[in-house]
Residue, then its C-alpha position, 0 to 999 in steps of 0.5 A: x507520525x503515520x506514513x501517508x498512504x500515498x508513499x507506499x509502493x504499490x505492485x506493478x507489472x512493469x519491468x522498469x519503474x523510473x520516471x524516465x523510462x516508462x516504455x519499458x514495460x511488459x504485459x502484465x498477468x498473462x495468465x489471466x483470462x480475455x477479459x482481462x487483456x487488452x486495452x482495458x487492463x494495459x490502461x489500469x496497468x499503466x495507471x498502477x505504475x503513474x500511481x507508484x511513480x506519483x505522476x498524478x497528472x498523467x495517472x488523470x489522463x489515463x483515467x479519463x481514457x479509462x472513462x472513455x471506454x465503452x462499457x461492455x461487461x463489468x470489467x470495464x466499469x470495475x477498473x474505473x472504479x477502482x482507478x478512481x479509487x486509488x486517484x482518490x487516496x493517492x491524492x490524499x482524500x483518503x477517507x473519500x477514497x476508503x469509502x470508494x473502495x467499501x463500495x467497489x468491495x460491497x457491489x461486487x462482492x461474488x465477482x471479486x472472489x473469483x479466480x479472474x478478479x481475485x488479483x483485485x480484491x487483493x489489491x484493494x484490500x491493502x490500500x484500505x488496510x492502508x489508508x484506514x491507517x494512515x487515517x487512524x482508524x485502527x480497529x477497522x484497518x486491523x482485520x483487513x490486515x490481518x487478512x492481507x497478511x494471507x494474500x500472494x497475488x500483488x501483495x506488498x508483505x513488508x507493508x502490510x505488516x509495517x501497518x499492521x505493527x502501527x495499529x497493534x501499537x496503537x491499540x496496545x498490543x505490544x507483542x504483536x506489534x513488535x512481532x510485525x515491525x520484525x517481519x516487516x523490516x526482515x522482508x525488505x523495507x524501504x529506507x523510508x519505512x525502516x527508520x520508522x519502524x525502528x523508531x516504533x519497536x525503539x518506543x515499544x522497548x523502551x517502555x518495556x524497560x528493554x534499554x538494550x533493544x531500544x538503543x540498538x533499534x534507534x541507532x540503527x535507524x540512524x544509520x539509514x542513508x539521512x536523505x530517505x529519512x524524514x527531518x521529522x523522524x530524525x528530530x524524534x529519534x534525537x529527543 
């Protein structure tokens, strides 16, 4: 079982996330330039966090002020891109969503290796990493990884190696990818990727005849609080 894409944390620049608490917030990435201030780039802002919080129906409706902006330079067309993008995959149309984010790449190719926008590039080239893994296409998300392993603007470390270790595993390189499920749960993984990355070095262990290992991995991931740990996972783990 792959986590689904729509369950990752993604990078926001509030102060506070918690459902009820979205008026807590600050401006984020002052140091960017002025195309990227103002309305524009606090609505994208406020769509990353809706996004995060899995508040689809208010991430539509600050889609459709996105879309309701007058286009006046690039900026604005590339963040209703790029929003839309991200609605595709958290919605779980992520084949759709990873061709949209192909062509926001592929259309703006200079642009996004600018100092400005490189935030963005960056972003986008997780959740494709992302999403071309929760769709299991391992040998195109690899490389996107193994660049997003380098990125420090929003990056999100613990999953991109999480990721990284599936489709090493997937595509049998077992050292890598236990090297990456390491790193991953050295970093800080959440509960909910933890147990699933214990689970699958527990697996790589075992075939490797590492018994001592494999035990460990399973009962530690066992003692992860029960209620972020999926029955499915559980299930696995006790077989």
């Amino acid at each position: 079982m792959i986590p689904h894409v729509s369950k990752m944390r993604t990078s926001c620049g509030w102060t506070a996330i918690k459902r009820r608490q979205l008026a807590n917030f600050t401006p984020w990435r002052r140091r960017r330039q002025t195309i990227q201030t103002g309305k524009p780039a606090l609505l994208m802002n406020e769509l990353n966090c809706y996004l995060q919080i899995s508040e689809l129906d208010k991430a539509n409706e600050v889609m459709r002020q996105i879309r309701a902006l007058p286009v006046r330079d690039e900026f604005v067309r590339l963040i209703g891109d790029f929003g839309d993008a991200c609605m595709t995959t958290q919605m779980g149309k992520l084949e759709e969503g990873v061709l949209k984010f192909e062509r926001i790449v592929e259309a703006n190719q200079e642009e996004l290796q600018t100092s400005d926008l490189r935030y963005l590039y960056e972003q986008i080239q997780q959740r494709r990493g992302f999403a071309l893994t929760s769709v299991r296409r391992f040998s195109g998300a690899l490389p996107i990884l193994k660049e997003a392993v380098s990125f420090t603007i929003d990056s999100d470390p613990q999953l991109v190696h999480f990721y990284s270790g599936i489709c090493y595993q997937a595509l049998s390189e077992t050292a890598p990818a236990k090297e990456a499920f390491l790193r991953a749960i050295s970093l800080g993984l959440d509960n909910q990727f933890e147990a699933d990355a214990r689970y699958r070095l527990a697996i790589l262990y075992f075939t490797s005849r590492a018994f001592a290992q494999a035990k460990f991995q399973l009962e530690t991931a066992l003692e992860i609080p029960g209620q972020r740990v999926s029955t499915q996972l559980r299930k696995q783990i006790y077989q």
